[in-house]
MARNUFI-598178 format. One line per 10 residues: number of its first residue (from 1); their letters; for each residue x negated, y negated, z negated of N, C-alpha, C. Coordinates in steps of 0.02 Angstrom, whole numbers. Each point is the difference from the previous one (the first is absolute). Example, Ala and Ser with C-alpha at 12.3 -4.5 7.8 and 13.67 -1.06 7.14 Angstrom:
! MARNUFI-598178
1> AS> -660:284:-390:45:-59:0:-45:-60:0 | 18:-53:36:-42:-59:-3:39:-55:-37
***
This chain:
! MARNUFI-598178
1> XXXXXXXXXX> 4396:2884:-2729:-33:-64:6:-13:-27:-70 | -55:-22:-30:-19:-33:-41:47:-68:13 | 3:-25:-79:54:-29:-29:-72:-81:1 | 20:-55:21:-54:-33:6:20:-61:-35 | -44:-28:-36:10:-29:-65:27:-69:33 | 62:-29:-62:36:-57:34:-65:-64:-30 | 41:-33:50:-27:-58:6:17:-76:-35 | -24:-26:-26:-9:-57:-55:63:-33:14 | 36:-49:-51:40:-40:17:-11:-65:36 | -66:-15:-27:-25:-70:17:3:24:100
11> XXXXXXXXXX> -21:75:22:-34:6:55:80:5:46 | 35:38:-47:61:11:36:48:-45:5 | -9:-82:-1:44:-40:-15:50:-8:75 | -54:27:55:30:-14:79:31:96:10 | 8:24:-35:34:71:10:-44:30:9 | -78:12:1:-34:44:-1:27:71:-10 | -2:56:14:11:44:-9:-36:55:8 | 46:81:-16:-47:66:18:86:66:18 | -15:28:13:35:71:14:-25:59:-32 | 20:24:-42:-22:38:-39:38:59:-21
21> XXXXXXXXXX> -43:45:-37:55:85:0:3:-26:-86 | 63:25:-35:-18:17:-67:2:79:-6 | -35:-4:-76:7:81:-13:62:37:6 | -2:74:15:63:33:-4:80:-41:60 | -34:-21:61:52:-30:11:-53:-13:101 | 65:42:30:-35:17:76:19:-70:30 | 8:-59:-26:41:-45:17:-58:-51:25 | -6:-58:48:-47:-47:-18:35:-62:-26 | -41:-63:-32:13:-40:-47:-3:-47:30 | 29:-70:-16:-26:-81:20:-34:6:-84
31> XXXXXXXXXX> -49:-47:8:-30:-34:-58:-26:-54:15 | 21:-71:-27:2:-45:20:0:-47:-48 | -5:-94:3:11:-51:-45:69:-26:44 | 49:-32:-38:25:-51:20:19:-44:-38 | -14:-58:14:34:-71:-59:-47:29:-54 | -52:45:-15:-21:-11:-60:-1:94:-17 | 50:16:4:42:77:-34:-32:48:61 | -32:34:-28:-8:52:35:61:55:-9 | -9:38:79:55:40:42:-29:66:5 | 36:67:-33:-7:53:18:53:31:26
41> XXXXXXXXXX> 12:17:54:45:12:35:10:65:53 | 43:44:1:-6:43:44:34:-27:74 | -43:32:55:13:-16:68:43:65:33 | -3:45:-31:61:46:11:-49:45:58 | -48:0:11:-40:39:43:-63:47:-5 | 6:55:27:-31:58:-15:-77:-37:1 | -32:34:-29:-74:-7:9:-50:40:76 | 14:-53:37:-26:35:53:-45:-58:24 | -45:37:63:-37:-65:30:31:-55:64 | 45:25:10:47:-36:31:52:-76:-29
51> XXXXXXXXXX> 31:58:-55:15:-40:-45:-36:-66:-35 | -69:32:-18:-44:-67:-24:-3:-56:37 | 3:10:53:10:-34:63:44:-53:15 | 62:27:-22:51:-40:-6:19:-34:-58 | -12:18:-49:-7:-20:-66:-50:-88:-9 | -34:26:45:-61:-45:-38:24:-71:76 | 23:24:44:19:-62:63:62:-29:-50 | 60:56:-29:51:-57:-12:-32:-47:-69 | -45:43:-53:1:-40:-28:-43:-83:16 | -66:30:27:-19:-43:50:67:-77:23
61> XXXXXXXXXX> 40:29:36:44:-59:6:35:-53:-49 | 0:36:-41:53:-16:-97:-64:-54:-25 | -66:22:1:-67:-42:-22:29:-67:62 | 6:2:36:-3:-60:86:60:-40:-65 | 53:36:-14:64:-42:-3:-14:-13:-83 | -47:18:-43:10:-34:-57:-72:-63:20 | -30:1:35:-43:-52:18:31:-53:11 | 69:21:46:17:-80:38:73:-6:-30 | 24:37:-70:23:-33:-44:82:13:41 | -6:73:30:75:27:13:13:50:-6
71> XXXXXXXXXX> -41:55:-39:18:21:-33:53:49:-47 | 39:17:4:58:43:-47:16:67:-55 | -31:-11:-56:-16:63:-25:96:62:10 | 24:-52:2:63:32:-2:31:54:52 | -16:-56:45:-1:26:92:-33:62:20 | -66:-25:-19:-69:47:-2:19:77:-31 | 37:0:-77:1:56:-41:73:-17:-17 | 44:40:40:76:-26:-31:36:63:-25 | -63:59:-22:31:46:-46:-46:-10:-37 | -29:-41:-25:-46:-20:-76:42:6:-57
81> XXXXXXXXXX> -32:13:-51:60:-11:-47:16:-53:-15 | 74:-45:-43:16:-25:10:-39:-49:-42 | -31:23:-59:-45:-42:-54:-61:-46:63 | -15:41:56:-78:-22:42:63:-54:38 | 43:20:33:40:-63:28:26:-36:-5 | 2:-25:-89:29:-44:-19:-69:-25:-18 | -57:-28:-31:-53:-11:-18:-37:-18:71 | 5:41:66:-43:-51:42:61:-43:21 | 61:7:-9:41:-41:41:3:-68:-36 | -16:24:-73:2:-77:-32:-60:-33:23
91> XXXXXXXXXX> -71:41:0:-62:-26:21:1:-40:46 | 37:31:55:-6:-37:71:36:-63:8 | 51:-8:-45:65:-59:-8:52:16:54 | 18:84:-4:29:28:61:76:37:-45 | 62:30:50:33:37:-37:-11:68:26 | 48:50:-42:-43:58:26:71:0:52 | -19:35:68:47:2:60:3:82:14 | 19:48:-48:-46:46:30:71:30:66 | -5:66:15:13:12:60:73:60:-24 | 44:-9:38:77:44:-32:-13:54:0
101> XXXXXXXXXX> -39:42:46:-28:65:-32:-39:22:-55 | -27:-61:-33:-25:22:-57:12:-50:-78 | 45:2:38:61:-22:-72:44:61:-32 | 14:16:-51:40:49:-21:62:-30:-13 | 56:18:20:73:-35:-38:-4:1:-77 | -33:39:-50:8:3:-64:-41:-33:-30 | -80:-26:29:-36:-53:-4:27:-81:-5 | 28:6:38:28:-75:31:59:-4:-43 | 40:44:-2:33:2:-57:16:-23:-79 | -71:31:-23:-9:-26:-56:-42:-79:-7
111> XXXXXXXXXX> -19:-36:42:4:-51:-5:50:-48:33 | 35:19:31:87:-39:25:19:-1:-73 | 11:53:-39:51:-1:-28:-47:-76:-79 | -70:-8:8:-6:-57:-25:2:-64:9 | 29:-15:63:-4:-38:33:69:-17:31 | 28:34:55:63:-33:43:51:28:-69 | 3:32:-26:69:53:-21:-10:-19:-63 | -49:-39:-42:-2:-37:-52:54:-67:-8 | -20:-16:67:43:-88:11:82:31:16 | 21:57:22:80:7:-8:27:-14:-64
121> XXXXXXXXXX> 85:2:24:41:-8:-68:45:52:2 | 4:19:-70:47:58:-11:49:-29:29 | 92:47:18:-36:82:1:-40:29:56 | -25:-68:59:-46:25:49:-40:50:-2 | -46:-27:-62:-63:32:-40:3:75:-1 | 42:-12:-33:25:70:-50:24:55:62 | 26:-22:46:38:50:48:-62:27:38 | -51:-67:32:-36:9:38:-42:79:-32 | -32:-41:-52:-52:73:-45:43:74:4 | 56:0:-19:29:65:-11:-5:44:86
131> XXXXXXXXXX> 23:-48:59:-5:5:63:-59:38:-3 | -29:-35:-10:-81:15:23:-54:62:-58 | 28:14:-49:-33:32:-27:56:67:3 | 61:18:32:21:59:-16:26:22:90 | -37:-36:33:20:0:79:-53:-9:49 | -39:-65:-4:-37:-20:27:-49:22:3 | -34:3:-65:-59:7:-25:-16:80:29 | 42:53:-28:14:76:15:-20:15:74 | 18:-48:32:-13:26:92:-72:-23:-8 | -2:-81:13:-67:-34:36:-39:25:-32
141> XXXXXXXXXX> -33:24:-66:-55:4:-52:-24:59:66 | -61:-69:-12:-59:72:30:9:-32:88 | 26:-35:17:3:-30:74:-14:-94:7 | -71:18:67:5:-88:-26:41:-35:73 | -22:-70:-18:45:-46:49:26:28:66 | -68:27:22:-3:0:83:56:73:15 | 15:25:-55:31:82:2:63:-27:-2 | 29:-47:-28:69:-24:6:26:-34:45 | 40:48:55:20:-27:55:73:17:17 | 6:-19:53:84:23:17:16:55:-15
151> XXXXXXXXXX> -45:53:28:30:77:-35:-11:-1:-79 | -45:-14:-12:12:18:-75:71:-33:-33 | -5:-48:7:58:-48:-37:64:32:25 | 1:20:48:72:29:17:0:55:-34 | -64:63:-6:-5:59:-33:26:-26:-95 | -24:-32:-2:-4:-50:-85:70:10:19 | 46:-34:10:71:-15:16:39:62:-4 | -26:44:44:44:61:7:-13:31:-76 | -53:37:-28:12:10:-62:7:-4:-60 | 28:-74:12:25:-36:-68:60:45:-21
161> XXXXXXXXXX> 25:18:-81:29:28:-21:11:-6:-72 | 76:24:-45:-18:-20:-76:-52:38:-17 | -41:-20:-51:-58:35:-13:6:30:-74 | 64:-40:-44:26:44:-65:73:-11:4 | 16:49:-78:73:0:12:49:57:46 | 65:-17:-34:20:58:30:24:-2:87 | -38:-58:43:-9:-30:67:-55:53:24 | -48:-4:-55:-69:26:35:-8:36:62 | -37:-19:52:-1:27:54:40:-26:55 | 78:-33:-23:33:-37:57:-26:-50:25
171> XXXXXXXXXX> 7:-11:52:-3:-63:64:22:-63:-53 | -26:-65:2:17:-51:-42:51:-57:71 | 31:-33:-36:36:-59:44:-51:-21:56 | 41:-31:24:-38:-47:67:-16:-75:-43 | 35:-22:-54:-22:-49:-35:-52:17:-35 | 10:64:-41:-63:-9:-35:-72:13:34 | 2:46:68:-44:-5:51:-36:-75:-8 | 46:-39:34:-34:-56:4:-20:-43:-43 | 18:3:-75:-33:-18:-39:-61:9:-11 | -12:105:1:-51:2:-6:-58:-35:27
181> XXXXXXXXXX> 27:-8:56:-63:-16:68:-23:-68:-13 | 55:-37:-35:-37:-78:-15:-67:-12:-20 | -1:35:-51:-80:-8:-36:-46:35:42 | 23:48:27:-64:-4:55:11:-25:45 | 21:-46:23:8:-49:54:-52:-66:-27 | 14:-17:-48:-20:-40:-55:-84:24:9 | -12:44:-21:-80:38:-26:-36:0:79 | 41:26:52:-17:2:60:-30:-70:38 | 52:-55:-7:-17:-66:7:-51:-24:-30 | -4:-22:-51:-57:-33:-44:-76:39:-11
191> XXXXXXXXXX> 1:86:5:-58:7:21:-25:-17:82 | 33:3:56:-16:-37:65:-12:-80:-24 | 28:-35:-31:-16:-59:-12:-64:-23:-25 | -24:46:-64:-39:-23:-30:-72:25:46 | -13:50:12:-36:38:37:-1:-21:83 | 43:-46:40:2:-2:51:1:9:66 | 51:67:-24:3:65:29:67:-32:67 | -25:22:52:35:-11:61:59:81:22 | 10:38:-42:28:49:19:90:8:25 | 33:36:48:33:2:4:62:20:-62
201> XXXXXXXXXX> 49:-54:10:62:23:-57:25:94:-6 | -32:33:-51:32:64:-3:98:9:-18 | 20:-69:-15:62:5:-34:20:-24:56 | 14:-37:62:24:2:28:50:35:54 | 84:-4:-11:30:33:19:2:53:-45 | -17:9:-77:-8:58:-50:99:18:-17 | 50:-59:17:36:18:-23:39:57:40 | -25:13:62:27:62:51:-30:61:-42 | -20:5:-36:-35:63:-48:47:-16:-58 | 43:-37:-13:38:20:-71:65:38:15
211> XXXXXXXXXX> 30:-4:-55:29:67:-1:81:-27:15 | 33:33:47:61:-27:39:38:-41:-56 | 38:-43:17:49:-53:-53:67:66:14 | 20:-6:-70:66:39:2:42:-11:-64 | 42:7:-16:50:-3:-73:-34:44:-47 | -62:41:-27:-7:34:-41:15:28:-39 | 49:44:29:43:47:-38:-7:47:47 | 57:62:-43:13:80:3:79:-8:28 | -14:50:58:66:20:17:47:47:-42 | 36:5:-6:57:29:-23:22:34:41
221> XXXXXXXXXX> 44:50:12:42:44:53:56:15:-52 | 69:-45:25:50:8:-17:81:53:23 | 12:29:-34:29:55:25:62:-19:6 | 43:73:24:80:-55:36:7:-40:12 | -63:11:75:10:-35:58:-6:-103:-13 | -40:6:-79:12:-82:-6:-85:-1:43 | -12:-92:7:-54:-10:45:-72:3:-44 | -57:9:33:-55:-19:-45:-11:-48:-18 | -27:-13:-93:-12:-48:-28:-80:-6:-8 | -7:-59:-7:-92:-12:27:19:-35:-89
231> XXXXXXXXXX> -40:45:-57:-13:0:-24:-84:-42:-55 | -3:-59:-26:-21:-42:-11:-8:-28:-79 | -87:31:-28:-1:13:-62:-1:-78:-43 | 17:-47:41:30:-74:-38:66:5:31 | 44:30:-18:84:-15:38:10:-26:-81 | 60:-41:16:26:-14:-64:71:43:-40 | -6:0:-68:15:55:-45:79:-7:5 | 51:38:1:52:-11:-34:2:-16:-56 | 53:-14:-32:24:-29:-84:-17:61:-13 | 40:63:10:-11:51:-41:-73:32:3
241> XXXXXXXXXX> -16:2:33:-72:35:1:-48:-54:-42 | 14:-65:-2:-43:-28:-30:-1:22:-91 | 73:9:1:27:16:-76:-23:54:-24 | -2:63:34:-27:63:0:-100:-7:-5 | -14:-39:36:-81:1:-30:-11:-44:-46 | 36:-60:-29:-15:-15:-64:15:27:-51 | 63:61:10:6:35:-57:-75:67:-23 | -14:4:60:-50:55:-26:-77:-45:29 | -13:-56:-5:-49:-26:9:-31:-14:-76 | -64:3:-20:-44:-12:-65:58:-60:-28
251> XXXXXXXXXX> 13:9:-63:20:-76:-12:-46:-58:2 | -65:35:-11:-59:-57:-1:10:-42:73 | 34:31:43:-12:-61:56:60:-4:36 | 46:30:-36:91:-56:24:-10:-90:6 | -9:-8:-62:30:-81:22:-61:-16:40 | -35:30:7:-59:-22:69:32:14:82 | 48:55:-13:15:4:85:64:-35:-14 | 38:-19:-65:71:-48:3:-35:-48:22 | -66:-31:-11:-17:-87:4:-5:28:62 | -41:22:50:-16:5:62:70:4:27
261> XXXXXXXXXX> 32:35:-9:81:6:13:21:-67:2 | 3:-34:-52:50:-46:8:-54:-91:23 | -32:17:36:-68:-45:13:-13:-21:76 | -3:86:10:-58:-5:62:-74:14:-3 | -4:-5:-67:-84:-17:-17:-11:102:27 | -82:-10:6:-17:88:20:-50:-9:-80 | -15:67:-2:-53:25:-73:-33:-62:0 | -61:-18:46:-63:-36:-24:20:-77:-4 | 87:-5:6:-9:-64:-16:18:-23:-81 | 53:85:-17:5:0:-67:-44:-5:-48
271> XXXXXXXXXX> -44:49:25:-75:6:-48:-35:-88:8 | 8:-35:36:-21:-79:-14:38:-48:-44 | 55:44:-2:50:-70:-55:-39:-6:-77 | -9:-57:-17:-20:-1:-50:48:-41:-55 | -5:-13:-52:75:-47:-55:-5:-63:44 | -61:-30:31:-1:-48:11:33:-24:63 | 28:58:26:16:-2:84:96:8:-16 | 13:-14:-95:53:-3:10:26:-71:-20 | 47:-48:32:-25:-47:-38:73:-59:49 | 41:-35:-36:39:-60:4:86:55:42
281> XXXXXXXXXX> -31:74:-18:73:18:38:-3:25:50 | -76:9:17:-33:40:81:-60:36:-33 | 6:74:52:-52:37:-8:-45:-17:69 | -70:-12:-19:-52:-34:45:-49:51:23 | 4:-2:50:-24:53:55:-58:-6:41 | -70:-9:-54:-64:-1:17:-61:24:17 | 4:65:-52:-68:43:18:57:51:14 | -55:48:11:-4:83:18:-54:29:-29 | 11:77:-31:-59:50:-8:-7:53:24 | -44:7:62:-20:51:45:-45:49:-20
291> XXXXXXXXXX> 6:39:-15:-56:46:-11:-61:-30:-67 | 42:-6:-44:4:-22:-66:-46:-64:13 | 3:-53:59:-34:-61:-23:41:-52:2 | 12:-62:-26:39:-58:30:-18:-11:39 | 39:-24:39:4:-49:45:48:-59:-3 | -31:-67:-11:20:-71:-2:34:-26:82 | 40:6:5:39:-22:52:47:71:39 | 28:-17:47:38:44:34:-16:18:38 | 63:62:36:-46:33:88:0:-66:15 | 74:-31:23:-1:-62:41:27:-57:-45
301> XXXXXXXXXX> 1:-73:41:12:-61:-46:75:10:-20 | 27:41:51:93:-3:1:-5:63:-54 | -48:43:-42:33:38:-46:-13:-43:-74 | 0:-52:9:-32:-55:-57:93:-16:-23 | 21:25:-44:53:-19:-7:15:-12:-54 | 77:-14:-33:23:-17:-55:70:40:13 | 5:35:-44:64:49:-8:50:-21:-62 | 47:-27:25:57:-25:-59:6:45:-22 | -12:22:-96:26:53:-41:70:11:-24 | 38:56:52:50:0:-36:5:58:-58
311> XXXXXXXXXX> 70:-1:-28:6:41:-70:-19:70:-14 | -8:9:70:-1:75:21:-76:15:-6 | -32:-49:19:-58:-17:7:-31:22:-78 | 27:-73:-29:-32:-28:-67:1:67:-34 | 41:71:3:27:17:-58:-79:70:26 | 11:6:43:-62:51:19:-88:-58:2 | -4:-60:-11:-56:-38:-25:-5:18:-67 | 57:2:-46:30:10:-62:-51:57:-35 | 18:72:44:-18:75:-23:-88:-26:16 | -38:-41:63:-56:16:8:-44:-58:-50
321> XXXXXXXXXX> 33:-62:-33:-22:-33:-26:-14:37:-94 | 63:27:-31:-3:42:-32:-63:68:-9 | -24:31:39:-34:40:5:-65:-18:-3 | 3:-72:42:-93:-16:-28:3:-50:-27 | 24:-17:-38:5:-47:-57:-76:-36:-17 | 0:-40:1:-95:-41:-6:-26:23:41 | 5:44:78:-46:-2:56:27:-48:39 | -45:-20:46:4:-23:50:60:10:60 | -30:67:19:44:23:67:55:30:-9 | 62:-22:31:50:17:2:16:89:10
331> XXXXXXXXXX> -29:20:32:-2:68:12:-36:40:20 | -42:39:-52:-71:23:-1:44:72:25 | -44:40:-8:-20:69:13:0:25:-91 | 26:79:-5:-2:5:-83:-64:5:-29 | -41:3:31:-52:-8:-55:-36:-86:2 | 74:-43:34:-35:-82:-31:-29:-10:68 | -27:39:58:-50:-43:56:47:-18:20 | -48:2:79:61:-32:34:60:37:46 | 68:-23:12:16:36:32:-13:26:72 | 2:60:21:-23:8:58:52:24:54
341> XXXXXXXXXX> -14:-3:67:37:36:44:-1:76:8 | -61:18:-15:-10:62:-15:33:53:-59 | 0:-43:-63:44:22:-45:91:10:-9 | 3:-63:42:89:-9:24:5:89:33 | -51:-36:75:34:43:50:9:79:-44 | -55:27:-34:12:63:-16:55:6:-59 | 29:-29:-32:64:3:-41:47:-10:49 | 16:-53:49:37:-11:38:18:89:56 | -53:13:13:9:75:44:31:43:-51 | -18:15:-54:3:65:-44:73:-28:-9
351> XXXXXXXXXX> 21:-63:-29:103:-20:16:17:30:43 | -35:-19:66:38:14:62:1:88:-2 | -50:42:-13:16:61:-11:52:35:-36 | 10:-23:-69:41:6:-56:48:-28:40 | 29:-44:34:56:-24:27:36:37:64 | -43:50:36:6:18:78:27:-56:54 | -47:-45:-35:30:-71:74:-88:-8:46 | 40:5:52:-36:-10:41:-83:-40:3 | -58:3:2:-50:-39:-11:-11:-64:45 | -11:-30:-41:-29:-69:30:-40:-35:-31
361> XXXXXXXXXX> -35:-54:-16:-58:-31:-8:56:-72:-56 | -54:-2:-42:17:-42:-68:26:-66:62 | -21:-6:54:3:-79:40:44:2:1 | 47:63:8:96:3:29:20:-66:-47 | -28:0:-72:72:-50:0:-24:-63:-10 | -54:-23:33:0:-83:44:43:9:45 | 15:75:46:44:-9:58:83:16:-31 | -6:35:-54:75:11:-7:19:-68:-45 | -49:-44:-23:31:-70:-41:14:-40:48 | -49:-27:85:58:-5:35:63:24:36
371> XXXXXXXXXX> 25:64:13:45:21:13:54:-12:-36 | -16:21:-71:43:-12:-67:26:-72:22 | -35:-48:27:21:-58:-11:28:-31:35 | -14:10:79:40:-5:72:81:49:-15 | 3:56:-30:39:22:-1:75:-34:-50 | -36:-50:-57:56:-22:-27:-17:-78:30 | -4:-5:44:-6:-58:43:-35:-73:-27 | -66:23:-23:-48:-56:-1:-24:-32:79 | 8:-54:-22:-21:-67:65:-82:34:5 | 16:10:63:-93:-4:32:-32:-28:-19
381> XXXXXXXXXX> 12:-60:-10:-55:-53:2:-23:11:-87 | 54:15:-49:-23:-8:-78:-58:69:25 | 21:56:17:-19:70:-5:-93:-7:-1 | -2:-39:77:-82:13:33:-26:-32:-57 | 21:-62:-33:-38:-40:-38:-15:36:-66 | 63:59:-15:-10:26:-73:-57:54:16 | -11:44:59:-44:39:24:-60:-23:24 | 0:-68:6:-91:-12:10:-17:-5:84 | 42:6:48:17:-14:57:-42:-74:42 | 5:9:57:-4:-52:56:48:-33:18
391> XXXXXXXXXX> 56:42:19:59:-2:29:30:80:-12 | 74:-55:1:60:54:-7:-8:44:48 | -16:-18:65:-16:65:70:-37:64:-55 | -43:-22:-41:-38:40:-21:68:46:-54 | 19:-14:-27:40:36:-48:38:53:42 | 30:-27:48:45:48:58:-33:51:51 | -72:-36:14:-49:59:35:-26:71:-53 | -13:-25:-44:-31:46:-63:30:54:-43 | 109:-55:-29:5:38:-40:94:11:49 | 5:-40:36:58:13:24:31:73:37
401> XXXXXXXXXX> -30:65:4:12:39:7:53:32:-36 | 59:1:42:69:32:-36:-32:73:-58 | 55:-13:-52:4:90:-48:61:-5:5 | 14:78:13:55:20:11:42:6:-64 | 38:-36:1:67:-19:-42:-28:-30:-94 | -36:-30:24:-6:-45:-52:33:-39:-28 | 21:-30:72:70:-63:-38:29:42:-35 | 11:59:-11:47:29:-57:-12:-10:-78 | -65:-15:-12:-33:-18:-48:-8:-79:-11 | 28:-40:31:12:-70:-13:25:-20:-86
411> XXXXXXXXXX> 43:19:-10:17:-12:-68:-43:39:-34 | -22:45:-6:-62:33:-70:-63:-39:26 | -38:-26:70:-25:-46:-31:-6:-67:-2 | 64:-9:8:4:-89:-15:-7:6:-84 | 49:55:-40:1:5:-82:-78:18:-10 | -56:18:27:-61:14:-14:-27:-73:-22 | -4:-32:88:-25:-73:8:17:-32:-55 | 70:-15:-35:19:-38:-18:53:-69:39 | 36:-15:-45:27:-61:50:-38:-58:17 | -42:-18:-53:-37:-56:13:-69:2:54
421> XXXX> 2:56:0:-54:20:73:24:-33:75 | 52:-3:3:26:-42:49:-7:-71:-16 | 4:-14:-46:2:-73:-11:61:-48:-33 | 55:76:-15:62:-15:-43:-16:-32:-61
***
């Protein structure tokens, strides 16, 4: 079919139009005015005489509806690109509405993240992005709205896993499950919002797809006939085993696991102390550094604390104030950044190797500083408040799990604590 010459703007102001072939292309065309801008557009249909047929009735109808001023370039073409549907949508004084199948999750994406995920506050921010760019992003890319549904999200769910590290490949918590899922719960909502999308909740009932609640640990099989121990890579340390991995732990980061030791505090709250967070006789317990960024405030309002410094304390502030002398942060990383969890944990393991004590996770001793401390009989009530707590229930749900014969170690570490750690 000859290609038939378009038609004037002045002529095409009521949608005048034509159907047309271009070169090299078996396709037929809209060619058209609207608001002014002429429209070249593919109709997605073979060149046939049938086709012309239909081509030329619907557009036929689109001319009826820009006459009487209803119109929708959006509606009309809602796989246009996005430059043509933002430009008639402003034309028209319209938004663009387009349709969940032809939305991409990684589209929508990159403008959420200028928009809703701009207005969060660390460490929301910060968690959300990492969520979403080493989890999220990996599945949905390449699937739009209308593709995310109950099965998928449950499929999403089932193969969540660590993705580095020496985890890689394991099944992750049922907490961190559901962390993940926030931000797309989040992304899921607000694109139905903005777009005005009526679709059924895919997350609903998502938590029957996480992964069973259990103590997260390794069994043990104990011989002569003793019972199985359910094994638990935050149990808290004996005296001696603690003694045994500070002896072969980096010296660069002893008085970092003594302060955590004798604290409560975990890595990223160390890496936040700054000179200024020491101050009238209390160490002040404000930021955190996660994945080398600050963060200005705490997980929660109850980890907002003030920790009376005792001697035991001061004398390991002592070694870290010494070392960076005119910096800032109390306890960098050796080449001056910041300290990390990442850097602990791998000195902390290679101790625990050099030591043959059992593995567990740098967190053990938030849980073995309360044990340590129930065990030489700290009042509940001081304990939750020195740990950042709700309630004492919380100290006894979390860290109250008996170790076997600890009280034997009462005196080595009350002489650790100090006397004045009690309040002598």
């Amino acid at each position: 079919m000859a290609r038939k010459s378009a038609v004037t703007a002045v002529e095409a102001q009521w949608g005048d139009g034509n159907i047309v072939e271009k070169k090299g292309s078996k396709r037929l065309y809209f060619d058209f005015y609207h608001l002014g801008q002429r429209v070249e557009i593919s109709s997605g249909l073979k060149n046939t005489p049938e086709n012309l047929r239909k081509a030329r009735y619907w557009l036929d109808r689109q001319m009826d509806r820009m006459r009487d001023g209803s119109f929708r370039f959006g509606q009309a073409f809602p796989n246009a690109s996005p430059e043509k549907l933002e430009l008639f949508a402003k034309l028209e004084g319209t938004t663009i509405t387009a349709k969940p199948q032809h939305v991409l999750f990684e589209k929508y994406l990159g403008a959420w993240y200028k928009t809703a995920w701009a207005e969060y506050q660390e460490p929301k921010k910060t968690d959300y992005k990492c969520s979403i760019d080493s989890q999220i992003l990996p599945f949905f890319k390449g699937k739009t709205f209308f593709e995310i549904n109950k099965a998928a999200a449950r499929l999403f769910v089932k193969q969540l896993c660590h993705v580095r590290g020496t985890k890689k490949g394991q099944p992750l918590s049922r907490r961190r499950v559901d962390n993940i899922c926030n931000p797309l719960r989040a992304i899921w909502r607000d694109a139905c919002d903005e777009h005005r999308w009526d679709l059924p909740d895919p997350f609903e009932k998502i938590h029957e797809a996480f992964p069973a609640k259990n103590n997260g640990g390794e069994f043990e099989i104990i011989q002569d006939s003793e019972i199985d121990l359910i094994r638990n890579d935050r149990d808290p340390l004996r005296f001696g085993e603690f003694q045994l991995i500070l002896e072969n732990l980096d010296p660069w980061y002893q008085p970092v696991a003594e302060l955590m030791m004798l604290t409560g505090m975990i890595a990223s709250e160390v890496a936040g102390l700054t000179r200024l967070h020491v101050k009238d006789g209390y160490l002040l317990v404000r930021r955190s550094v996660s994945r080398g960024i600050e963060k200005i405030g705490n997980k929660t309002a109850f980890r907002r604390r003030d920790i009376r410094i005792t001697h035991a304390i001061q004398e390991r502030l002592d070694v870290l104030h010494k070392r960076t002398t005119g910096g800032r942060r109390l306890a960098t990383s050796k080449t001056g950044k910041f300290l990390t969890a990442g850097g602990f944990y791998k000195a902390w393991v290679r101790a625990e190797q050099l030591s043959e004590v059992r593995h567990r996770v740098p967190y053990c001793l938030r849980h073995t500083f309360a044990a340590w401390s129930l065990i030489i009989d700290m009042e509940p009530l001081r304990l939750y408040q020195l740990m950042g707590h709700a309630s004492k229930q919380m100290v006894y749900e979390v860290y109250g799990n008996y170790v076997q014969k600890l009280e034997e170690d009462r005196e080595e570490i009350l002489a650790f604590f100090g006397e004045d750690f009690m309040g002598r």
